[in-house]
Each structure stands twice: as structure tokens, then as C-alpha cells.
N, C-alpha and C positions, 0 to 999 in steps of 0.2 A: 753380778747378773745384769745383762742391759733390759734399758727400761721399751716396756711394749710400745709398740706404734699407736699412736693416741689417734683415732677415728677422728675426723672432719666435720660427719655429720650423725644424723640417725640412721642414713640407710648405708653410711661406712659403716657404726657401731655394730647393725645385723649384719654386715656380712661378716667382718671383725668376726664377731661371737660363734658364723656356722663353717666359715673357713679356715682359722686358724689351726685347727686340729689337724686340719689334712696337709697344712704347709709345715706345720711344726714336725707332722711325722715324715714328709720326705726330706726335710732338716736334718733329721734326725740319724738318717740312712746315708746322706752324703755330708756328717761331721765325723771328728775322731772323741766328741764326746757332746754329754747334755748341754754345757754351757757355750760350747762353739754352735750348738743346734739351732741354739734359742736364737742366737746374734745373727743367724744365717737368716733365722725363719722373719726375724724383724726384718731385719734390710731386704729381703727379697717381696714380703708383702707390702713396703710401703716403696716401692719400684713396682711393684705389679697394681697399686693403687692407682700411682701416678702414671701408668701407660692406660689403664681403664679409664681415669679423666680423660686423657688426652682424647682418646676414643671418642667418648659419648662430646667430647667437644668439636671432635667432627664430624658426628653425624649430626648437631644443630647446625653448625656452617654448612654442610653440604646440601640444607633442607632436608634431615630425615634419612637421607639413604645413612645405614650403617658401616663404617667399612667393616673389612674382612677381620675377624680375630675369635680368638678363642674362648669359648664359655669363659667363667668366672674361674672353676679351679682348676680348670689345665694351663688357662692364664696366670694364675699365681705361681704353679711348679714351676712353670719355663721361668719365670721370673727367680726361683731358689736356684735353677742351674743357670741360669746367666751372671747368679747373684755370686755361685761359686768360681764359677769363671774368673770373674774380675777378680776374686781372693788370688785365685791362683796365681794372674800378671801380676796380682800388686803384691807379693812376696806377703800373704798369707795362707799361702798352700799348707803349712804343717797342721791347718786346723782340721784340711778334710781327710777324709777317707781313701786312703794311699789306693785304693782301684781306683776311684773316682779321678784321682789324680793324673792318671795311667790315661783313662778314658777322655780325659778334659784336652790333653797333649796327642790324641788320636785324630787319623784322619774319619774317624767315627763320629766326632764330637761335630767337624767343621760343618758334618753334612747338614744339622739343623739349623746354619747361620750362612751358607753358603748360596748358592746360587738357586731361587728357587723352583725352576725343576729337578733339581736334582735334590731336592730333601725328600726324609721317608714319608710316604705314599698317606698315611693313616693321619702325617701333621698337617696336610696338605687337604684331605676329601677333608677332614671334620672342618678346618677353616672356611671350605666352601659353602658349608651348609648353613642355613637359615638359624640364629641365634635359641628357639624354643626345642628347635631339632635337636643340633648338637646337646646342648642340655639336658636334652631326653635320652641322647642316648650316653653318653656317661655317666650322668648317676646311676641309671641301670646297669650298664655292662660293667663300668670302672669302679665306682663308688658301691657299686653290689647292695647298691638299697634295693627294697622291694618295693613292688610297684604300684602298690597302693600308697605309701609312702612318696612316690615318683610324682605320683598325680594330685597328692595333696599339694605336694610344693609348686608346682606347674601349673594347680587350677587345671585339671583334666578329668575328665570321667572314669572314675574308678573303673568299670566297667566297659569300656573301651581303647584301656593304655594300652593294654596289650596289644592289642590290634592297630593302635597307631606306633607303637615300638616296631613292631614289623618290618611297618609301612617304611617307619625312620633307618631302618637297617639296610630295607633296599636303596634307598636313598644313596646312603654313605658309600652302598655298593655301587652306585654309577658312579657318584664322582670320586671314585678311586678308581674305576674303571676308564672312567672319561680323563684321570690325571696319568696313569700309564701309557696310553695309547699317545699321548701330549710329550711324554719324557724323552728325551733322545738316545734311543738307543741300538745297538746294532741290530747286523739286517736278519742274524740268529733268534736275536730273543724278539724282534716282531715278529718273525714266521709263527712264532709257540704263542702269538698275542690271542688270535683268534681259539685258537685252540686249549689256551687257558681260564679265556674265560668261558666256556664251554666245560670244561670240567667241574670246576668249583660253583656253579648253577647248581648241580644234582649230587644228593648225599650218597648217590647207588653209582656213579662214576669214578670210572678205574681211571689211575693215571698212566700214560702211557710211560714205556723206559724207557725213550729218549726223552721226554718231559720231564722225568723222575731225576734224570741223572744231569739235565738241564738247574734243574732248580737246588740239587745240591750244590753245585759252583756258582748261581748264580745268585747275588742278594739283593739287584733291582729285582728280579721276576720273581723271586720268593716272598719279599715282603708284598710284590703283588697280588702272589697265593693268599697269603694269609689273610689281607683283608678284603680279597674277591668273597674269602668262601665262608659265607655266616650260620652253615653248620658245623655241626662239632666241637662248640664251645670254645674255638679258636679269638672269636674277637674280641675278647678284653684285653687279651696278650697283646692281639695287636693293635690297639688302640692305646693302652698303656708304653709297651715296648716305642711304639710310634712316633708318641707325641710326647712321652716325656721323655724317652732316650736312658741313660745309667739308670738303673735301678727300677726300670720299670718295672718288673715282675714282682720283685719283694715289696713296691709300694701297691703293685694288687692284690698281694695276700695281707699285706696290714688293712686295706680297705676293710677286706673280707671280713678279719676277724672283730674290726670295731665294729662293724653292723652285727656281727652276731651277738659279742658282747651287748650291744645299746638295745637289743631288744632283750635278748635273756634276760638283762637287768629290768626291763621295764619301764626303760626311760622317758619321762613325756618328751612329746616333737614340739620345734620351735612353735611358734604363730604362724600359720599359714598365711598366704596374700589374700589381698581383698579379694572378697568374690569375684567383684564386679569385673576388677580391673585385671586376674589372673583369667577369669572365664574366656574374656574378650581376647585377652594377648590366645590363649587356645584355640577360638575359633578363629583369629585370625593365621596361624600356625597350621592349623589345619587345611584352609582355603589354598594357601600358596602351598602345599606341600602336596595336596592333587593334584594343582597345576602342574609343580617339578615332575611328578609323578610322570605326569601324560608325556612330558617333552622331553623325560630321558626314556619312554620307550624308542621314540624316534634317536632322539640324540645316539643311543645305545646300536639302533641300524647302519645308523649312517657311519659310528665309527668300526663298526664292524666290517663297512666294505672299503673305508679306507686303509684297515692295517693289513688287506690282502694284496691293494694293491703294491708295486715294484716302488721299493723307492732306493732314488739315484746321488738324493741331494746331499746336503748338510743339515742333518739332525740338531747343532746345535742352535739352531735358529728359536726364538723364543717363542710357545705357544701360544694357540690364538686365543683370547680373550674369553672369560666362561660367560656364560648367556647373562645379558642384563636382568633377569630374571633372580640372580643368585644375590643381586644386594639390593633388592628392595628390600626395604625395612620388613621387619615382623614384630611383634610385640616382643618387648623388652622382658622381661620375667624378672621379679625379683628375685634377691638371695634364695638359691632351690638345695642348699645342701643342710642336711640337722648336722645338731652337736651331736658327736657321739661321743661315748665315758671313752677315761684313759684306756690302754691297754694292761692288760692282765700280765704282771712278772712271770706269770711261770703258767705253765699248762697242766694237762690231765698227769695220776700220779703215775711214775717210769716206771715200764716193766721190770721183774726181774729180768739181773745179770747186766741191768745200763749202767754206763761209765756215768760218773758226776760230772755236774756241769761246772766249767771252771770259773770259780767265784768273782773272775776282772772283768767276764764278761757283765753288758748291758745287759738289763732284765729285760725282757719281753720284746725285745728286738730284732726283727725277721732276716732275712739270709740275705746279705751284700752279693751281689753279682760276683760267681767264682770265691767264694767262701769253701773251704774244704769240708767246715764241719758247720752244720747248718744250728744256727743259733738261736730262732724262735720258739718261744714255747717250749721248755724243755721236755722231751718225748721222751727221754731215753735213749740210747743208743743200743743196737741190734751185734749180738756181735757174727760174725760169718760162720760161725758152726752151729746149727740148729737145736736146740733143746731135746733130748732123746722123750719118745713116747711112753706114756706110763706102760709098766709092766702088763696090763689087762687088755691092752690095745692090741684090734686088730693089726696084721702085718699091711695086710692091703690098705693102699690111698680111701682115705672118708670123702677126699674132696679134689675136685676137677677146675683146674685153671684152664681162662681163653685172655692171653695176652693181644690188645691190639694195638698197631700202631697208626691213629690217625692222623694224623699228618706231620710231614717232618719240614724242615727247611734247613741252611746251609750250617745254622749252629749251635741248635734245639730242635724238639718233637713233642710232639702230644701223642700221650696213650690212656686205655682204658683197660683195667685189670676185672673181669668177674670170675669170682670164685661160686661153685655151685658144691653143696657140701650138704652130705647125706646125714647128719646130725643135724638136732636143733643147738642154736647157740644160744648165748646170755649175752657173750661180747664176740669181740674177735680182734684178730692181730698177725696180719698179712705178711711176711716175711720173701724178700728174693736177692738174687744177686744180679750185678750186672757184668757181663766180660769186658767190654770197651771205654769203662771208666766215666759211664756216664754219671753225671751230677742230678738229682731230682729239686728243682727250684719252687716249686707251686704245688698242691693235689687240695685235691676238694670229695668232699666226703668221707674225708680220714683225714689225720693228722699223722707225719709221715717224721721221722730220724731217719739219720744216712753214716752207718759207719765205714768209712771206704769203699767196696762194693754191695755192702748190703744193708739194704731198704728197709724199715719197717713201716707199716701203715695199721696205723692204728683205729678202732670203728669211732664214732662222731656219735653225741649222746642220741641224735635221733634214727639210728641204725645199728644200734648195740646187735637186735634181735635177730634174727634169720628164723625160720623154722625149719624142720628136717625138708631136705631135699629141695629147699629154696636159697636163692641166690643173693651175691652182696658185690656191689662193682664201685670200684672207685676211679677216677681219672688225676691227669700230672703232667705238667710241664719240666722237660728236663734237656738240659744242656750234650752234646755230643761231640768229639770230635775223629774226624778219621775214619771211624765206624763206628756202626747203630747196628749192633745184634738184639736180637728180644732178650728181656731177662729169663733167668731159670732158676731153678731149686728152689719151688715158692713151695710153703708152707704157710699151714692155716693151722694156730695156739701151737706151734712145734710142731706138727703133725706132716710130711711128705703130701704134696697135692701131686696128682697127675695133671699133664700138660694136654 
């Protein structure tokens, strides 16, 4: 087993102790085992050390201005896939993860190393933003800590994060607004510029069907859906999928589940920062973040009457420069992520009739991108013929599905499932199938199995109950290709739901 990366100082040692968890578990997803994990996750955080030196070594040359870069752990991850990368050139590819492999050799991979307007839209807005910002908004969205926890580590007002999370949301939403209108692209997908980000404003806006059939062919303007529109639960996906590229999705349901885990268990939180010195970087975070505020209302006008007008030129010309506004310093924030416990080998106990899980798999290790049989937490698997209703049971449906699909792009969707069910329950256990062979990668408020076409979702300890004639809804990230029909034949405990 190689030996861990020995910290430099005391304030290497804290971040050492609150980031290695997160690095070890995306390690962990792009190896082909624990001991290549380990050797990945060393080399990639003492590479991701020594580009955060480098850093802070130039913002004391530069007097203070900070340049552009990534919080602390999405700086680490980029650093475990740059870290697999070189594996790859240097003829130790058999250590990783043969998709990752596939991905590393894609013209998918080159886009984060490439030229950068043309990198994904979400690596590019969070880069621009001001150091307390971005940090505030991926522990919350990515890292799925709660946000009293957020503001402890940040030095924030309990009682006002939310309200500056917001604030940091619309933020990230101009400058990925203000990074697509910058991007070179044709003179199709600027005409839909205006009229995209006009939609993703309002949770009550229909997309239109040239728009709709736009965005399934296209994956500039899609991923600019996704991170325009900051309802519907869509932005962890894409700030995950974004910035860290392979694996982002199973590395936000592992997030997920170790925050839930670290609290269930009752974990104490690291040490907090000094008062003094976290209060100050806050209110300094704060000040310059009203200011962005006011100047991308404007900035947001301005580029809104520039993507109507005619253009004749050459797009690939490089964009103009973002406001000197975007790299004054802000306070520096210490280490803002806890330790959380390991994860848990196995999950809640399998329904009857689930298949075993096969014993070579890793214990408690969440779904690889394109995995046929999804390997976290074992659930159980569901098989496609539904459990017939006891003998005593009405014939008619107990309970009423509304399948929705909130938003899709060129090769995943988000949807939301409620069930409304004219019994009271104790548990429950959501059953459907899908026609087009859709994969489900992510769901939240259930823990979910996939046996070929059909789904089980299972209830989360703090939603077992429903009472008669009340509702239970769950949401899911899932993969598509070719066609996205709704699922059908759901079932609630074996029981036939009407649609």
C-alpha cells in the first residue's frame, strides 16, 4: 500500500484531514480496485497541493490579486483526473476503470484541457467567481452539507446563508450566462441565446419545440440549459457533471450519502475558523458580491442586446476579457469541508424476490458511468413482473401516479415521480418500467435498484409514512438514448397505480 502524502505544514495537515475523503472517494470510482485508489488519490492530492502553492504564490507576486482557480476540492478532483490521465500515457491505464479509460481517449475528455472557450460552461462560471462564493456554493449544492454546517465552516450567519446561497446561485448564473454568449458558436444556436435564457429564469416556462428539439442535438446549448436554470434541482448535476467531467454524478450520490451517513452517526465537525479572521473574509465576500450583483444586472442587458444583433464575423476569435472586478482578491477561507465517516458496505435490507449481489463486487461503491447493474448500496433488485395483490384486495388502483419530466438534455433527464395513495402506509416501494432503455444514475428521497427495465425505489427512513390519501414523491437523474418515453406499469408494495 503506498505511503500517504506527508503535509508541509499545519494548515496542509487540516486540509489533509477534511479533503482526503472526497479525493480518496473519486479515487476510488475512476480505479479498477482499493489499492490502485489509494495510489491515485496520493499522487493526485500532492499535485493538487503543489498547483495550490503555486497559486497562493501568485497572488503574493501579483500584490494580492488572486488568479482564477478552483475552490479547494474541485481543485483536488481535476487534479485525480489529470492524475489518471498521465496513468493512462504512461502505460498504467490497466489500473483504471475501463469506462474511464474509454472517456480519457474521447474527444469528451480533451474538452476540459482544450481551448478555453470551448470547455464545459459550469468549469468555466465557477472559475470565475470570487474564492468564498464558489466555496459556498459547492459544499452546498455538490458536497450536499447542510447549511448550517456551510456557515460554520465559512464564518457566515447561520441565519442568513440561505439568503446569501441565493444570491451566489444567481451569480454562477450570469457568469455562465455571460460565458455562452462569449463561446463561438453558430448563428442557430445564438438566435435560441436570447430566448434561452428567458426560459430557464421562470419555473412556470414552457420550452418551445424548436428549442426542445434544439437542445436534444445540441451539447453547447444544453449544458447551457442546465446551468442557466437553478430550479428544479438540476444544479449539482451540473456543476458535478461540469467540472469534474467521468463520473460526476456517482461522485454526487457518494457526496450525498456520506453527509447523511456523518450526521445519522452523530459525528463531531472539524474546528471551525477563527472568528475573527472567517467573520471578516464573510463580510468581505459579501461587499464584493453586491457589487457583482449590481454589474451583472447591467452586464446581463447589455449581453442580451448583443446576441440579437447580426453577426457576420469569425466566432473563433477569443473573448473579451471578464470585468476586472472578477479577480480582486476576497478573503481566503480556510479548510470549509468536514471529515465524514467511511461509507457503509451495504444499504437498507432487499426486498423480497431481489437477486444477490455478486460477492467480487466493491462494497458500497456507487454506479460508474454506464454500469448496466447499478452497484451502490445494495437495494435489491426488482424483477419486471410485479408481485400479484393479496387475495382481499380491491381490484381497482389504491393509488394514482403523476410522472414528470423536468428537464432533459442531449444524454440524460431529470424527473419527478408522486404517488398519491388512498391508504395509509408504514413503508413503501415504488416499482416501473421503462420502454427506451433508460438507465437511472442518481434519485433522492428513495434509494432506487434497476433490473433492466425496471426501477425500484425504495422510501428513505424519514418518509417511510404517508397517511391515507396523502402523497410521496421522489426525483432521479437518468441517462437516455434515441428516445425518452415516461415510464409505465408503476406499482405501489405490488399493488397496480393508475397513471
Amino acid at each position: 500500500m503506498p505511503d500517504l502524502p506527508t503535509p508541509q505544514d499545519a494548515s496542509e495537515a487540516a486540509l489533509f484531514s477534511e479533503c482526503w475523503d472526497a479525493v480518496l472517494s473519486y479515487a476510488d470510482l475512476c480505479t479498477a480496485g482499493s489499492v490502485a485508489a489509494t495510489q491515485l488519490a496520493t499522487e493526485a492530492f500532492a499535485h493538487g497541493m503543489r498547483e495550490a502553492r503555486s497559486a497562493e504564490a501568485g497572488t503574493i507576486r501579483s500584490a494580492g490579486r488572486r488568479p482564477s482557480r478552483l475552490p479547494r476540492i474541485p481543485l483536488l478532483l481535476t487534479a485525480v483526473r489529470t492524475t489518471a490521465e498521465a496513468w493512462e500515457t504512461g502505460g498504467q491505464g490497466h489500473k483504471l476503470d475501463p469506462e474511464l479509460r474509454l472517456w480519457l481517449n474521447s474527444d469528451k475528455a480533451a474538452r476540459y484541457t482544450g481551448p478555453p472557450l470551448q470547455r464545459p460552461l459550469a468549469l468555466r462560471g465557477l472559475r470565475d467567481m470570487q474564492g468564498p462564493d464558489a466555496e459556498l456554493l459547492w459544499l452546498a449544492e455538490v458536497e450536499a452539507l447542510p447549511l448550517p454546517t456551510v456557515a460554520r465552516r465559512l464564518g457566515l450567519d447561520p441565519a442568513a446563508v440561505a439568503e446569501e446561497l441565493d444570491q451566489v446561485r444567481g451569480l454562477f448564473r450570469d457568469r455562465c450566462h455571460r460565458n455562452h454568449l462569449d463561446t463561438p458558436m453558430d448563428a442557430q444556436c445564438r438566435s435560441y441565446a436570447r430566448l434561452l435564457d428567458a426560459i430557464t429564469r421562470s419555473p412556470a416556462a414552457d420550452t418551445p419545440g424548436d428549442l426542445s428539439r434544439h437542445l436534444a442535438t445540441c451539447v453547447q446549448c444544453a449544458e447551457a440549459a442546465a446551468c442557466l436554470r437553478l430550479h428544479g434541482g438540476g444544479l449539482p448535476a451540473a456543476l458535478a457533471g461540469g467540472v469534474i467531467g467521468w463520473g460526476g454524478l456517482a461522485y454526487l450520490e457518494r457526496r450525498r450519502r456520506a453527509t447523511e451517513v456523518r450526521l445519522g452517526a452523530g459525528r463531531p465537525e472539524p474546528a471551525d475558523p477563527e472568528p475573527g479572521e472567517a467573520h471578516e473574509a464573510a463580510h468581505k465576500a459579501r461587499v464584493a458580491r453586491n457589487g457583482l450583483l449590481v454589474a451583472a444586472v447591467l452586464v446581463s442587458l447589455l449581453a442580451l442586446g448583443v446576441s440579437m444583433m447580426p453577426f457576420g464575423g469569425d466566432h473563433d476569435d477569443a473573448a473579451a476579457p471578464a470585468d476586472s472586478s472578477d479577480s480582486q482578491p476576497v478573503a481566503d477561507p480556510g479548510p470549509s469541508v468536514p471529515s465524514v465517516a467511511p461509507l457503509p458496505s451495504s444499504g437498507s435490507p432487499k426486498p423480497s424476490g431481489s437477486a444477490e449481489k455478486d460477492p467480487s463486487q466493491k462494497p458500497g461503491k456507487p454506479d460508474k458511468p454506464g454500469k448496466t447493474h447499478p452497484e451502490p448500496e445494495p437495494q435489491g433488485t426488482s424483477s419486471s413482473t410485479t408481485a400479484p395483490p393479496d387475495p382481499d384486495e380491491s381490484e381497482s388502483p389504491t393509488c394514482v401516479v403523476q410522472y414528470d419530466l423536468v428537464n432533459q438534455w442531449p444524454d440524460g433527464f431529470q424527473a419527478t415521480v408522486t404517488v398519491t395513495t388512498t391508504r395509509p402506509l408504514d413503508t413503501w416501494r415504488v416499482a416501473w418500467s421503462f420502454r427506451d432503455g433508460q438507465k437511472v444514475g442518481q434519485m433522492w428521497d428513495a434509494s432506487f435498484s434497476q433490473n433492466d427495465s425496471r426501477v425500484t425505489a425504495t422510501a428513505a427512513d424519514y418518509n417511510r409514512s404517508v397517511p391515507a390519501d396523502g402523497s410521496l414523491s421522489f426525483g432521479f437523474l437518468a441517462s437516455w438514448r434515441g428516445k425518452n418515453s415516461p415510464g409505465y406499469d408503476f406499482t405501489l408494495n405490488g399493488h397496480d397505480c393508475a397513471m
